[in-house]
N, C-alpha and C positions, 0 to 999 in steps of 0.2 A: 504494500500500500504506500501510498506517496502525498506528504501533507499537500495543504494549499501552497502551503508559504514555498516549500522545495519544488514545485511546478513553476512558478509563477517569474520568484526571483533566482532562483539558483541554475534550474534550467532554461529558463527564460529569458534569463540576461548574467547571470555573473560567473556560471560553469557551464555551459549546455554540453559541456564533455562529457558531464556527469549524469551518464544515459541509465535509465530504470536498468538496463540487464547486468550494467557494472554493478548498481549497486543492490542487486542480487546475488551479482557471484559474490561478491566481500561477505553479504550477511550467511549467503549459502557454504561458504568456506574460508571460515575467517582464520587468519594468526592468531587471532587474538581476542577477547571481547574483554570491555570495560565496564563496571555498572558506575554511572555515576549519583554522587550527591542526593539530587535531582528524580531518579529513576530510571534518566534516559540510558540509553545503552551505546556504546562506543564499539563498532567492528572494523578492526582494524585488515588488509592484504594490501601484498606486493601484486602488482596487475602488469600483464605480461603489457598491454596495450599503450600503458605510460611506461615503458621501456623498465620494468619493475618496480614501479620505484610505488609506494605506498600511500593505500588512498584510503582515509577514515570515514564513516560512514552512522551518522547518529540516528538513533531511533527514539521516537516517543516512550512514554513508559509501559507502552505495550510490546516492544521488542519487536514493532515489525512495520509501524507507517515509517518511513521516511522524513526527516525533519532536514538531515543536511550530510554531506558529501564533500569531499577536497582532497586534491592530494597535501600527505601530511609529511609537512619541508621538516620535522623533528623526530620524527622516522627514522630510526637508524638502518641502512641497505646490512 
C-alpha cells in the first residue's frame, strides 16, 4: 500500500525513482528492518538498480502503507 503523501510528493516530484516494485523488493527482502520510536518501521536493501548502493524504505505503523523511500547516503556498502 502506498500513502497519499508518498504518491503525490515523493513520487510525484522529489524521487519518482522510487517506483512501488522497488519498494516492495526492500520491504519483501530486507537487510535489515528498524522499528522506530514512533511505530513506523525502517527497511533497509542494497538494490542492484542504484548500482547497490542502499535504499530505506519507511512504513506507517502498520508495517506495510508506504510513507517514504530514499536512497540512504549513511549506509554503509
Amino acid at each position: 500500500m502506498i500513502d497519499h503523501y508518498f504518491r503525490i510528493d515523493i513520487q510525484g516530484g522529489k524521487r519518482p525513482e522510487m517506483t512501488d516494485a522497488i519498494c516492495e523488493y526492500v520491504m519483501a527482502h530486507p537487510d535489515r528492518v528498524e522499528l522506530q520510536a514512533d511505530g513506523r518501521r525502517r527497511y533497509f536493501r542494497a538494490v542492484p538498480e542504484f548500482g547497490g548502493r542502499s535504499v530505506r524504505v519507511i512504513t506507517l505503523e502498520d508495517g506495510e502503507t508506504v510513507h517514504n523511500a530514499f536512497l540512504d547516503r549513511r549506509a554503509k556498502r
